[in-house]
C-alpha positions as CSV (number, residue, x, y, z in Angstrom):
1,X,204.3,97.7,142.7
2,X,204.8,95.0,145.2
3,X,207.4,92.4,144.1
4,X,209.0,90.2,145.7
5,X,212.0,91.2,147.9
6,X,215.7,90.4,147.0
7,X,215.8,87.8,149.6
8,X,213.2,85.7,148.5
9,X,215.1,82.3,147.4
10,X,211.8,79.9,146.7
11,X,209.8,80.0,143.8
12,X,206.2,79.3,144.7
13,X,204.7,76.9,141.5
14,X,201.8,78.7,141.1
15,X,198.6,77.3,139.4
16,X,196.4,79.6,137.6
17,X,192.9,79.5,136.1
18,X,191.0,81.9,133.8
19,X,187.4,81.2,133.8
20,X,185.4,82.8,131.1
21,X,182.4,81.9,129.0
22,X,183.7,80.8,125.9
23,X,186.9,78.4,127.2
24,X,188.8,78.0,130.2
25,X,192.2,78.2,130.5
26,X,194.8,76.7,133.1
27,X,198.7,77.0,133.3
28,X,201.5,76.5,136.0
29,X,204.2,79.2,136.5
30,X,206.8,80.3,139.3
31,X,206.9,83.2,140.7
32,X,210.3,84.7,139.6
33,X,212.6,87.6,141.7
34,X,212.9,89.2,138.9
35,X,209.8,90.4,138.5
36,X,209.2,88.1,135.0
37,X,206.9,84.9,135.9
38,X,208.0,81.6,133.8
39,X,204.9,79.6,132.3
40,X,206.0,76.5,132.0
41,X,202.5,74.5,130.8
42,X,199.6,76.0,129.4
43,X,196.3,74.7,128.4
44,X,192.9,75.9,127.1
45,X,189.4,74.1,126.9
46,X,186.4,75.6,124.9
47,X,182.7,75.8,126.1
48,X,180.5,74.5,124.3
49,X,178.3,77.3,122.7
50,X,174.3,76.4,122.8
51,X,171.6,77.6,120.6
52,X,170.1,79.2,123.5
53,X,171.8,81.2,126.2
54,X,170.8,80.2,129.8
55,X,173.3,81.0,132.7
56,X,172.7,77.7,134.3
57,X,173.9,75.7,131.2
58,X,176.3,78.0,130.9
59,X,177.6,77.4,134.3
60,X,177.6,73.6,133.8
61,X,179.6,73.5,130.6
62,X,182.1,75.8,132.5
63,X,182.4,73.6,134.7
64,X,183.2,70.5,132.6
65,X,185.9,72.3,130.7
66,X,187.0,73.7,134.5
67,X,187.2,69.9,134.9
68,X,188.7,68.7,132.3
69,X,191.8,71.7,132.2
70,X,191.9,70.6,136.3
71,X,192.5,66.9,135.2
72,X,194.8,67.5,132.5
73,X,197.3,69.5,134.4
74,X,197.2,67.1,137.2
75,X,198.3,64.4,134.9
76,X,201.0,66.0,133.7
77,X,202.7,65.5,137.1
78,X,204.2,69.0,137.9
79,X,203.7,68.2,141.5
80,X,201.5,70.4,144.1
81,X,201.4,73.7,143.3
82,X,202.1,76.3,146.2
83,X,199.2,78.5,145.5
84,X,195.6,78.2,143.3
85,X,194.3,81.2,141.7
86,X,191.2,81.7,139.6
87,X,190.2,84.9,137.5
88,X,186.8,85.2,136.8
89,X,184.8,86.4,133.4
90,X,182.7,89.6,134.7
91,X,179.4,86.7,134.1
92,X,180.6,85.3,137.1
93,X,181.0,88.2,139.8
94,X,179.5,92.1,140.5
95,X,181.8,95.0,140.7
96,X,182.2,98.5,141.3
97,X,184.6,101.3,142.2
98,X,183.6,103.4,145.3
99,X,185.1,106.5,146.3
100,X,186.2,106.7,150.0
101,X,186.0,110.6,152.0
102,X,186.6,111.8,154.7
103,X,187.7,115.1,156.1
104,X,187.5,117.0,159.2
105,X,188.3,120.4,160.3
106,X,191.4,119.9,162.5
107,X,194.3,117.7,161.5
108,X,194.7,113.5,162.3
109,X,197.0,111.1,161.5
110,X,195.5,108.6,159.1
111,X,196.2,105.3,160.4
112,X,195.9,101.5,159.6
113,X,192.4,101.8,161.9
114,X,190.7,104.3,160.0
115,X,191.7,102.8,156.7
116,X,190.0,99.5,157.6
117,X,186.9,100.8,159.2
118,X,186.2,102.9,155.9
119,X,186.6,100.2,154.2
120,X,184.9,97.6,156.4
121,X,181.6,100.8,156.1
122,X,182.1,100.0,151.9
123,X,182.5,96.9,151.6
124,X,179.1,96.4,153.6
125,X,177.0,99.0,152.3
126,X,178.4,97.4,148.5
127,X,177.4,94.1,149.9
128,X,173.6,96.0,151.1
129,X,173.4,96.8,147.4
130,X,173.8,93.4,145.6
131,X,171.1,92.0,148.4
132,X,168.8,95.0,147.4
133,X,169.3,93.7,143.6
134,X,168.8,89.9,144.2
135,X,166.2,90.8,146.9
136,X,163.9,87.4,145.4
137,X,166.5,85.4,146.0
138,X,168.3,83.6,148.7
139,X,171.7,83.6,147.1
140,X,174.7,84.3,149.7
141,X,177.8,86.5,148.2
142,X,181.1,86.5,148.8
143,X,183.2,89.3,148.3
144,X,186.6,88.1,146.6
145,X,188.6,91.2,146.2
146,X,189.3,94.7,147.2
147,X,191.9,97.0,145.7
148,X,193.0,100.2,146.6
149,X,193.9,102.1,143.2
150,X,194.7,105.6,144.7
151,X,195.2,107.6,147.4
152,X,194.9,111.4,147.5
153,X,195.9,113.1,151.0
154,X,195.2,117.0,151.0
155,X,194.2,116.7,147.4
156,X,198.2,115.2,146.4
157,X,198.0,111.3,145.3
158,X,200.5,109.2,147.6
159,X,202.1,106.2,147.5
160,X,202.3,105.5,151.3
161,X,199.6,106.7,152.9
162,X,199.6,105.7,156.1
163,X,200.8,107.4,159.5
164,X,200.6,111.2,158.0
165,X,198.8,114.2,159.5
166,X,195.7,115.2,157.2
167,X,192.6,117.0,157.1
168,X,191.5,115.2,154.0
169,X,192.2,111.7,152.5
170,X,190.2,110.5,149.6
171,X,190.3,106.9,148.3
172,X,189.5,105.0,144.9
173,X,188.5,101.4,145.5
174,X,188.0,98.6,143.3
175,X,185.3,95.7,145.5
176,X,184.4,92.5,143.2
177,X,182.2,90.1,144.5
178,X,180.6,86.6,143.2
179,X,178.2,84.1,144.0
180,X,179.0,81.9,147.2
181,X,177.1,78.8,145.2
182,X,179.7,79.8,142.0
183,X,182.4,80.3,144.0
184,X,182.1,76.2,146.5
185,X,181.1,74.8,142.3
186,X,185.1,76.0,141.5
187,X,186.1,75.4,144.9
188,X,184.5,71.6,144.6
189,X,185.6,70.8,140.5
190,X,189.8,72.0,141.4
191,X,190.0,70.3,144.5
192,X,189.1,67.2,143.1
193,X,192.3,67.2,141.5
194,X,194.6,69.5,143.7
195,X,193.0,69.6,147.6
196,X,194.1,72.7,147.8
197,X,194.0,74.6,151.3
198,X,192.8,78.0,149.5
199,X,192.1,78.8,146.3
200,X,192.1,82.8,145.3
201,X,189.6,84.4,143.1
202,X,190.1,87.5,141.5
203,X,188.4,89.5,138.3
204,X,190.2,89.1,135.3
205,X,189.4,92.9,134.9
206,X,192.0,93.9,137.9
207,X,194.1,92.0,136.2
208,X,194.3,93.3,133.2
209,X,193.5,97.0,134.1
210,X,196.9,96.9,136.5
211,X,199.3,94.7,133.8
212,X,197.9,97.1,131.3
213,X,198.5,100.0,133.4
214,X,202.0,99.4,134.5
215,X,203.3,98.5,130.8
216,X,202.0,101.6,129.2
217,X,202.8,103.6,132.1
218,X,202.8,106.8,129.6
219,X,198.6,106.5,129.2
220,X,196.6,107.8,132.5
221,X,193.2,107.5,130.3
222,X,192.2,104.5,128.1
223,X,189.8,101.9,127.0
224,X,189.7,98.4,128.2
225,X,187.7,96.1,125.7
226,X,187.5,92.3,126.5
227,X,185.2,90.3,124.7
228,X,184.2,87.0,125.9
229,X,181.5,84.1,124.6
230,X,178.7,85.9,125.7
231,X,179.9,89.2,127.1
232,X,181.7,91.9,126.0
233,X,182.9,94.5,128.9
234,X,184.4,98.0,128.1
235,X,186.0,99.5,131.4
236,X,186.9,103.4,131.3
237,X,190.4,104.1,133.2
238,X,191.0,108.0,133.7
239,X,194.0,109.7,135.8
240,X,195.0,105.8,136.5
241,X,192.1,105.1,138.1
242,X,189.1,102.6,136.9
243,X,186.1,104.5,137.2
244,X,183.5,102.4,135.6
245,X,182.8,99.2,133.4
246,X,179.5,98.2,131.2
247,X,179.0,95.3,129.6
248,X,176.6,94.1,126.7
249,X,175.7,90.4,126.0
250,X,177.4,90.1,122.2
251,X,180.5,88.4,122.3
252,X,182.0,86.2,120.3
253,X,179.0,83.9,120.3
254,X,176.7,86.4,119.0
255,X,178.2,85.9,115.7
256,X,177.9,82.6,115.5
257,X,174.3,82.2,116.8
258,X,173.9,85.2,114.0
259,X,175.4,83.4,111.0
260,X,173.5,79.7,112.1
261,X,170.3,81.9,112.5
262,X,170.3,83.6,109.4
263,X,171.6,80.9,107.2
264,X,169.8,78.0,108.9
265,X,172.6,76.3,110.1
266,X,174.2,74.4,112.9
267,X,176.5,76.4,115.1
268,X,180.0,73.6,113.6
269,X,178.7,74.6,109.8
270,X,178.5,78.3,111.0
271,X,182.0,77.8,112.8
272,X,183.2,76.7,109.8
273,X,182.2,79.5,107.7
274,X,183.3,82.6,110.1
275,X,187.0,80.8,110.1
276,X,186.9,80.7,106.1
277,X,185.8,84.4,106.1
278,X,188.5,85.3,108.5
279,X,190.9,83.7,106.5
280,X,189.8,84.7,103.2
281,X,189.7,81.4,102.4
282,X,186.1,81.9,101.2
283,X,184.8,81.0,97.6
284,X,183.7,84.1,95.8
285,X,179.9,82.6,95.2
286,X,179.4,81.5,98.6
287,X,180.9,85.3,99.7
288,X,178.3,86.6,98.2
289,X,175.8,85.6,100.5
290,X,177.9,85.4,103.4
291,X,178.8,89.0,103.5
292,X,175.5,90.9,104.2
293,X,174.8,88.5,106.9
294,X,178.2,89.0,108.5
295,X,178.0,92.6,107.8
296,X,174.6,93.1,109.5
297,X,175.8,91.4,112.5
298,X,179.3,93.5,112.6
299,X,176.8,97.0,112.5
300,X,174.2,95.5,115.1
301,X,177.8,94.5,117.4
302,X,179.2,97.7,116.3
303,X,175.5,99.5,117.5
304,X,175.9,98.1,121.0
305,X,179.5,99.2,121.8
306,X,178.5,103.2,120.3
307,X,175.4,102.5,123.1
308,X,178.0,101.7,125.7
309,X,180.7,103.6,125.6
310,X,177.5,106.8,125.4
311,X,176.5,105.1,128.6
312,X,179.8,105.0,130.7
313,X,181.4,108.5,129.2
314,X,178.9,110.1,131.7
315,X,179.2,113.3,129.8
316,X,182.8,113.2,130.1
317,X,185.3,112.6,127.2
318,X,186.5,109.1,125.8
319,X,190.0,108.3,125.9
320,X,191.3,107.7,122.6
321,X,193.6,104.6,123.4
322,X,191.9,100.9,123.2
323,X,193.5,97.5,124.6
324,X,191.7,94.7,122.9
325,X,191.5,91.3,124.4
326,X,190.0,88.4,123.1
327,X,190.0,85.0,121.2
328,X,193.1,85.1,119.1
329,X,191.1,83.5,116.1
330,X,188.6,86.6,116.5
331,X,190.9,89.9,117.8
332,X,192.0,91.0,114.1
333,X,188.0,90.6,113.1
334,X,187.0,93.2,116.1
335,X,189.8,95.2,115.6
336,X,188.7,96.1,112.0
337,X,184.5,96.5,113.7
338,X,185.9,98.9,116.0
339,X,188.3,100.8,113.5
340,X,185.4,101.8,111.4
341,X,183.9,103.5,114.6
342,X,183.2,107.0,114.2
343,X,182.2,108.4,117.5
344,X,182.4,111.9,116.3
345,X,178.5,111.8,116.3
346,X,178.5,112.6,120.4
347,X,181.3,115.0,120.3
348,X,183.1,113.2,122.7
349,X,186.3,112.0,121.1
350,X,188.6,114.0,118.3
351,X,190.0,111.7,116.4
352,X,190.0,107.6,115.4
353,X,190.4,105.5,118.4
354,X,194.2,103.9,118.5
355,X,193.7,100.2,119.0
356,X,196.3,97.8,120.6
357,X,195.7,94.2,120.1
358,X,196.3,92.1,123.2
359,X,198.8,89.2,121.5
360,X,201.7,87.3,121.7
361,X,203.6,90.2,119.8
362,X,202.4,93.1,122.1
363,X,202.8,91.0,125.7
364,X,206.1,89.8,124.3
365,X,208.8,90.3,127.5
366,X,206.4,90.3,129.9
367,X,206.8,86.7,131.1
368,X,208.9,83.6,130.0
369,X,208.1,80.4,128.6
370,X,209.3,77.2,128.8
371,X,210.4,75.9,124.9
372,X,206.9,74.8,123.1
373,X,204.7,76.4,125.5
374,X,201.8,78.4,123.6
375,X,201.8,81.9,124.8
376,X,198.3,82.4,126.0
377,X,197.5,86.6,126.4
378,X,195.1,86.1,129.0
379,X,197.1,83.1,131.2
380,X,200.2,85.5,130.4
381,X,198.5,89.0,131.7
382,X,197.5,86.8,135.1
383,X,200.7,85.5,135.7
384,X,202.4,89.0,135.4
385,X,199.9,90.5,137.8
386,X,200.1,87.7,140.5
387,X,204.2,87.9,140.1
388,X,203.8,91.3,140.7
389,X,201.5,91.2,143.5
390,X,202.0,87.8,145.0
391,X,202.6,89.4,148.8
392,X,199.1,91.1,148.5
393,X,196.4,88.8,146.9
């Protein structure tokens, strides 16, 4: 992976946002030789959950917490930080991995050229294809990323591709893009606070699909699983590379909204009673009536995941292997949803799906922390990947 080279003395104080739709989080780190980013300040805001989902309230109370993590971190008087990143919940950006061919009968040396003008053809006919989708509207799009996960030349996966003689190359490529509008609203709410000369965007779910890759080297195929406030996403990664993601609109609010609805209560009293449930803290009487309510909304969750992962296997076999992220309040509630998951009923897995948690525990070495710093998994997984990759995003 690309870290930093041994002669690289500064460490850049790097700010770091993670956007999603149930809190935002912000921290400052330095970027580290080593390899092994320290966090010295973290932070996380929640968004307010409404009754009613609508993406433009949505957007606004993400953007008052956005503001309010901006503010708070200015105050704390780290000084400027050398470079702004922000990693976005899939709400707030489209993405898709495309397969690049091309092969000819005689030989050529693939250069920097050709790698950019495939690319360039992608990246447009990707940007054709949102337009097509949002044809009603006038919204402008901006794309914010592009990775190159693979390389095969001659059929043989390579490292450094560039400047060999081929017939064939093939190339798997990761393009995210977001709403120009969304994109000036963050741009507008951090510079406020920082005037920064550039702020990077990226998906969370590069992120995590490269941290997660690179620690458990030893799995080619697995299951990402993040769920959000009003999202969940389930990404499919086989031979290393991230084919596909889906997503299905019950997160962690869906539970909430569930229990108020079906109980006829507010979303705090309903709050109140999911963290007493998760506890056990519970009174038996009151359990009583909690638990078919809770338990109808785990299978109707549980429904919607069996639908997705149907949807993305495209006929071909689910890796057995899960990495979980999510609210650390809820990850030990989902984890026990999906361990009762028997997808034997599609013939596409063998056995029970082996589920690894996202926490403090399981990132532990990954990155260091100044003394009384909480150890946020999500602010932790994006520091990692831009210490890593610094030089290239």
């Amino acid at each position: 992976m690309g870290i930093f080279s041994k002669d690289k003395k500064k460490k850049d104080l790097t700010l770091i946002f993670d956007i999603g739709s149930s809190s935002v989080g912000g921290a400052l780190c330095y970027i580290e030789n080593s390899g092994t980013p320290k966090i010295i300040y973290s932070i996380r805001e929640p968004i307010s959950i409404q009754n009613e989902v609508s993406f433009d309230t949505l957007l606004s109370s993400i953007m008052k917490s956005l503001d309010i993590v901006a503010n708070k971190i200015c105050t704390m008087g780290f000084g400027k930080p050398d470079k702004i990143f922000c990693f976005l919940s899939s709400l707030l950006y489209g993405s898709q991995t495309r397969t690049i061919k091309l092969e000819k009968n005689n030989s050529f040396i693939f250069t920097l050229k050709i790698a950019d003008s495939l690319i360039k053809k992608e990246i447009s006919l990707f940007e054709e294809e949102r337009l097509i989708k949002h044809i009603h509207s006038n919204e402008q799009i901006r794309p914010i990323e592009l990775k190159n996960m693979k390389t095969m030349l001659n059929g043989y996966a390579v490292d450094k591709p560039l400047d060999k003689k081929i017939k064939e190359i093939e190339m798997n490529v990761f393009i995210s893009m977001s709403s120009d509008e969304i994109l000036k609203k963050i741009e507008y709410t951090i510079g406020k606070y920082f005037n920064p000369k550039d702020i990077k965007f990226s998906s969370f779910l590069m992120a995590f699909f490269t941290v997660i890759r690179d620690m458990f080297a030893y799995h080619e195929s697995f299951l990402l699983v993040d769920i959000d406030g009003e999202i969940t996403d389930i990404s499919i990664i086989k031979n290393d590379v991230l084919c596909e993601s889906i997503s299905f609109p019950n997160g962690l609010n869906f539970i909430t909204r569930g229990v108020a609805n079906f109980l006829n209560l507010s979303l705090d009293e309903a709050k109140s009673l999911i963290s007493l449930y998760k506890d056990d803290y519970m009174e038996e009487q009151i359990k009583k009536k909690f638990d078919p309510v809770i338990n109808k909304l785990k299978e109707e969750w549980l429904k919607k995941f069996q639908e997705s992962l149907f949807n993305i296997s495209n006929n071909i076999s689910i890796p057995l292997n899960i990495f979980l992220i999510s609210d650390k309040d809820f990850l030990d509630f989902f984890t026990k949803i999906i361990k009762t998951e028997e997808f034997n009923q599609y013939a596409l897995t063998q056995s029970k799906f082996k589920i690894t948690s996202l926490n403090t525990k399981e990132l532990h070495g990954i990155a260091t922390f100044k003394e009384n710093i909480y150890r946020d998994p999500f602010l932790t997984i994006e520091s990692i990947y831009i210490n890593r990759l610094s030089d290239k995003i």
